[in-house]
C-alpha positions as CSV (number, residue, x, y, z in Angstrom):
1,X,166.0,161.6,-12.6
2,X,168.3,158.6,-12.9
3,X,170.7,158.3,-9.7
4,X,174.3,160.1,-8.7
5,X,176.3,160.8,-11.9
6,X,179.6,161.8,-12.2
7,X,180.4,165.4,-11.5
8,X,181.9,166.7,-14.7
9,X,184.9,169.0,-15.0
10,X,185.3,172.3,-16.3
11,X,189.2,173.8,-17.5
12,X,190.9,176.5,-15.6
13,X,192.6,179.1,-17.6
14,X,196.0,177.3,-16.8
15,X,194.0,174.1,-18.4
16,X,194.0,172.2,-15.1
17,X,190.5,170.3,-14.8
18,X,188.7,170.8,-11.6
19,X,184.9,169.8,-10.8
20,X,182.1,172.2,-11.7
21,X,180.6,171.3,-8.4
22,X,182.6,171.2,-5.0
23,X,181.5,170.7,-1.4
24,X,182.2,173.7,1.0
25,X,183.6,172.9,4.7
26,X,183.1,175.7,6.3
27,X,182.1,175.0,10.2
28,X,182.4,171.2,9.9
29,X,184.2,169.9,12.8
30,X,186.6,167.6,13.5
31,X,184.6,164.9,14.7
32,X,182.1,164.7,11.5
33,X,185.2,165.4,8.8
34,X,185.4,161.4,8.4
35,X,181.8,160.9,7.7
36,X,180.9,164.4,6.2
37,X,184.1,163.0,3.4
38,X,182.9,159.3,3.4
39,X,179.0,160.6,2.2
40,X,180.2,163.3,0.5
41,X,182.7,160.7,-2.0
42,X,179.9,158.4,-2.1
43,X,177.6,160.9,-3.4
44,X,179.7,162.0,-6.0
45,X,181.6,164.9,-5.0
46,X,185.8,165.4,-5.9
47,X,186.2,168.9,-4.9
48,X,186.8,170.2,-1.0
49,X,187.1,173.4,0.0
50,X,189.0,174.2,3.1
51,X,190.6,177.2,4.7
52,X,192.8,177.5,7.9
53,X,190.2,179.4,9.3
54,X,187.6,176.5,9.3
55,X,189.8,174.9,11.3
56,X,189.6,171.6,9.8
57,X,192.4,171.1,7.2
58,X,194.1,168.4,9.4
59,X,190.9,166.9,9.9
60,X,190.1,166.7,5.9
61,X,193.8,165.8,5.0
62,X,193.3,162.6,7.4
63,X,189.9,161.5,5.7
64,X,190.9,161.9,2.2
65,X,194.3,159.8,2.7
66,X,191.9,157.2,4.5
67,X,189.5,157.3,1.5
68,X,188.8,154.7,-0.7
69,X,189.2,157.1,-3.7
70,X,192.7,157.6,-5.4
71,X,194.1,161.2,-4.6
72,X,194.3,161.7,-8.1
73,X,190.6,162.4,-8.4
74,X,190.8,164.7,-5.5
75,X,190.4,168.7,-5.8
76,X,191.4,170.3,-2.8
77,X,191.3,174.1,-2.4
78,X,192.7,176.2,0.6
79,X,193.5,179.9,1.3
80,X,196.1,182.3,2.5
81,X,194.2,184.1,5.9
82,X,194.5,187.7,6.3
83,X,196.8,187.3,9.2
84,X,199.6,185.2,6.8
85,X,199.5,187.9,4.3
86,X,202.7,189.0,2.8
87,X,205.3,187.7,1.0
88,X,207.5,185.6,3.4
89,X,204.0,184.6,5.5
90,X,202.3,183.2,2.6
91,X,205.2,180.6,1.4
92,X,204.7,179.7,5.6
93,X,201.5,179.3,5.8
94,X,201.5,177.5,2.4
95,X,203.5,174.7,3.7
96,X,201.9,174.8,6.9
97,X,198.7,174.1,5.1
98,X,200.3,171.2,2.6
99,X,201.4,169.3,6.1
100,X,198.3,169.1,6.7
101,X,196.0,168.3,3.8
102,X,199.0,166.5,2.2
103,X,198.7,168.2,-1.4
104,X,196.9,171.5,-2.2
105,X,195.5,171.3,-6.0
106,X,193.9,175.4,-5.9
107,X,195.6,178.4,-3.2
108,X,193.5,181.1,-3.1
109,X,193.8,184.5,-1.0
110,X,191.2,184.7,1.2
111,X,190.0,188.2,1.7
112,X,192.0,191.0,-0.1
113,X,192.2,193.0,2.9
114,X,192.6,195.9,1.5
115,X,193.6,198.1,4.6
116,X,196.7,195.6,4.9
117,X,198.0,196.5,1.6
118,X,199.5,193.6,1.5
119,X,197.4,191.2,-1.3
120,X,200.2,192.1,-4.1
121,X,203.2,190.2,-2.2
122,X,200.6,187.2,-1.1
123,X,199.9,186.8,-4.8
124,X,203.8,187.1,-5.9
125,X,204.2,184.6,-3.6
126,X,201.2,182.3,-4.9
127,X,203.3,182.7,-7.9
128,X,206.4,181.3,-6.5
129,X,204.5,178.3,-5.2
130,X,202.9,177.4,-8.8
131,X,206.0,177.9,-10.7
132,X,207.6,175.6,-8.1
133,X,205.1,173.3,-8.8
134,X,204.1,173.0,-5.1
135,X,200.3,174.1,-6.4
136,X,198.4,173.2,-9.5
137,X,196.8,176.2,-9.3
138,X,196.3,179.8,-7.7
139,X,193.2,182.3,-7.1
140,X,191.4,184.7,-5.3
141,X,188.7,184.9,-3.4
142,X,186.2,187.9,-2.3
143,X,188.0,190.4,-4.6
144,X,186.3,192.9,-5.9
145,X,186.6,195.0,-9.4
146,X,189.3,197.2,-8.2
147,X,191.6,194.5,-6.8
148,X,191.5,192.4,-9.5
149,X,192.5,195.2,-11.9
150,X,195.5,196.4,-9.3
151,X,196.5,192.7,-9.6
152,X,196.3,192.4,-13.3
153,X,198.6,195.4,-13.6
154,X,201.3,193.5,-11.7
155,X,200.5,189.4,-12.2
156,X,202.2,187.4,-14.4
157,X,199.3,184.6,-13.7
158,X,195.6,185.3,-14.4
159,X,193.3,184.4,-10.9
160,X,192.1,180.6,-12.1
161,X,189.0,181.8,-9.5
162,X,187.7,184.5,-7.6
163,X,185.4,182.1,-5.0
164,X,182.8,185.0,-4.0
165,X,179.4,185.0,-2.5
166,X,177.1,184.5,-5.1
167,X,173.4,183.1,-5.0
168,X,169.9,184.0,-6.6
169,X,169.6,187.3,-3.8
170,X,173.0,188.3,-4.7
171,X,173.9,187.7,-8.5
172,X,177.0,190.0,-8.7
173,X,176.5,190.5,-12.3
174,X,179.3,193.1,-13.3
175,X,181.7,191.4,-11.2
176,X,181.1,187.7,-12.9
177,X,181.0,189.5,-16.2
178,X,184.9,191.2,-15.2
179,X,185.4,187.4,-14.4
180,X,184.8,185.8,-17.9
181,X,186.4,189.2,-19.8
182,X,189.8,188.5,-17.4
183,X,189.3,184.3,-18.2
184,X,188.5,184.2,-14.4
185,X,186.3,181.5,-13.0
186,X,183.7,182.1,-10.6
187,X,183.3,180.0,-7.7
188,X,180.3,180.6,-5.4
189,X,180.1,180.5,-1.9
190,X,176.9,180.3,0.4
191,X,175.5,179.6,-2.8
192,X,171.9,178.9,-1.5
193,X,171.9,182.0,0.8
194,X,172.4,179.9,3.5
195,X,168.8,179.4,3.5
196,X,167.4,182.2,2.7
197,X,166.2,181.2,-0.4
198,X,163.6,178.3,1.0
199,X,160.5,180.3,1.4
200,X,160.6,182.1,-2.5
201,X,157.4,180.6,-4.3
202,X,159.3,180.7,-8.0
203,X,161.9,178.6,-7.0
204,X,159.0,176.4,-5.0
205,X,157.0,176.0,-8.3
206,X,160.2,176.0,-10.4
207,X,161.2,172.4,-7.9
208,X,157.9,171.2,-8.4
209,X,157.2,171.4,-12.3
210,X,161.4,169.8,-12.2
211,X,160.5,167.5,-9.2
212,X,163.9,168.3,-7.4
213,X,164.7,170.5,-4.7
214,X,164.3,174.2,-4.7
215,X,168.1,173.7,-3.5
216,X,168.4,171.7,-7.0
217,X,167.1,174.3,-8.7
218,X,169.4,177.0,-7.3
219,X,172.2,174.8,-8.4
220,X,171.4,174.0,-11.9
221,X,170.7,177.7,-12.3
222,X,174.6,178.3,-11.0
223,X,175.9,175.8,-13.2
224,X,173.8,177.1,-16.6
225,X,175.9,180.6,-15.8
226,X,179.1,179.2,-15.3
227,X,179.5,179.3,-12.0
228,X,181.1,176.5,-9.6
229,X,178.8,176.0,-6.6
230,X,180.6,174.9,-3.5
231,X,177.0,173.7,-1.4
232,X,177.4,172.3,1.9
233,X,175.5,169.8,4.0
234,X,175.6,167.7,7.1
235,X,172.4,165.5,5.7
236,X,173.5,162.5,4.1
237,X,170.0,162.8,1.5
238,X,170.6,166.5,0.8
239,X,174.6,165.6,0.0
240,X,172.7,163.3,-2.8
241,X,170.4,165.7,-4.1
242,X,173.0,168.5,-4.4
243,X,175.0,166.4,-6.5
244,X,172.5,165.3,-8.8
245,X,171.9,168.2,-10.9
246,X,173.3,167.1,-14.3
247,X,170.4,165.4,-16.0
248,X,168.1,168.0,-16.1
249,X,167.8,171.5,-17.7
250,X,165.9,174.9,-16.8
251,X,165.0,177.3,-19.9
252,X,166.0,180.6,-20.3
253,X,162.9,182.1,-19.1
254,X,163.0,180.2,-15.8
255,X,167.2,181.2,-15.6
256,X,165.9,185.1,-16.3
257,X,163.2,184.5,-13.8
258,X,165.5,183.5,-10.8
259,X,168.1,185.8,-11.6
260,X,165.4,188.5,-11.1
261,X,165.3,187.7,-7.6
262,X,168.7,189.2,-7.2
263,X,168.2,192.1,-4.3
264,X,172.3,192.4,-3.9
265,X,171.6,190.6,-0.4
266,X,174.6,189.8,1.3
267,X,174.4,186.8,4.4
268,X,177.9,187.3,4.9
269,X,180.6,190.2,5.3
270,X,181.3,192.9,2.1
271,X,184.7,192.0,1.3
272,X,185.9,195.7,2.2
273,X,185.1,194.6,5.8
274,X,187.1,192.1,6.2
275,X,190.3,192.8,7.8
């Protein structure tokens, strides 16, 4: 395999480009953001994904605007936390947010919540915040079939993303194929199980008749179903690897075979949980 390409784009329903790959920030602290950006733009990646919840926007809005990579090129995503839900709360914690990270390209509401009942005034105010031009655009994240269509009935914006849980032990089939019927992308997070994938011999053979990484393999078979991966890493070598997996190709067979391992495993909360 020839070394790092460039991470192509795909087009959001608004037609904003974003990468089809990003790199997740969940529980990166402070003190590594500087490095964990530095190897991370070096290795090819455009797209961040932050929350308030990580706890590291300020942190990531300090390496990007010392980074030797124009903003321009940049895709940063955060989200709207369950506890800033609600109309007047998400403009706040909006601008909150942009203080830190400096520009915000994708918004997304966290966790629907359900139980708050308050997802319908975060997203009409997601909506004042794009048509301001304060975002470029606005999503979702962790809805499930029900919310999406209670959104739909009162959205004048279609989602750009719903950024769920997704991986070879949890394909989510019937909610990616509500995705592509709605013009929604799918973003996945934990998108190698968080490990739990390592020890399946398919994707072990699969990494070997390829010679990548079975964490390669995982991602190619994200990207051949249209799904944008968001992988994380600490380990400057595995940064490389998960970003180099654009010059090769798995067959339908070999996509059928690793979507077989789907046993609607979660390794993280069901989003009706989450409150």
């Amino acid at each position: 395999m020839t070394s790092l390409a460039t991470v192509p784009s795909v087009t959001l329903n608004n037609t904003v480009t974003m990468p089809a790959l990003g790199f997740g920030l969940f529980t990166i602290p402070d003190e590594d953001m500087g490095s964990t950006v530095s190897h991370a733009l070096s290795a090819g990646y455009r797209a961040f994904d932050t929350a308030p919840m990580y706890g590291n926007e300020a942190s990531l809005g300090a390496a990007l605007a010392r980074a030797d990579v124009d903003r321009d090129e940049i895709f940063v995503t955060t989200k709207i936390s369950n506890e800033d839900q609600g109309y007047q709360q998400t403009l706040d914690a909006f601008e909150a947010s942009a203080a830190k990270l400096g520009r915000i390209d994708l918004c997304l509401i966290h966790w629907p919540a359900p139980s708050r009942g308050q997802y319908l005034e975060t997203w009409r105010a997601l909506e004042k915040l794009y048509y301001d031009g304060r975002v470029r655009a606005i999503g979702v994240s962790n809805f499930q079939p029900e919310q999406l269509e209670r959104l739909a009935e009162i959205a004048t914006i279609t989602p750009a993303v719903n950024q769920i849980e997704l991986h070879p032990l949890l394909t989510q089939s019937a909610l990616t194929d509500l995705h592509r019927s709605m013009g929604i992308r799918t973003q996945a997070w934990a998108p190698l199980a968080r490990g739990h994938l390592n020890d399946r011999a398919l994707l072990a053979a699969l990494a070997a008749r390829h010679r990548v990484s079975v964490a390669q393999i995982v991602l190619r078979w994200h990207l051949q179903i249209g799904t944008i991966p968001l992988p994380k890493s600490s380990a400057v070598h595995r940064m490389r690897q998960n970003a180099n997996v654009f010059d090769f190709r798995l067959s339908a067979a070999e996509m059928d075979a690793i979507s077989a391992l789907n046993r609607d495993q979660r390794t993280g909360p069901h989003p009706d949980d989450v409150d």
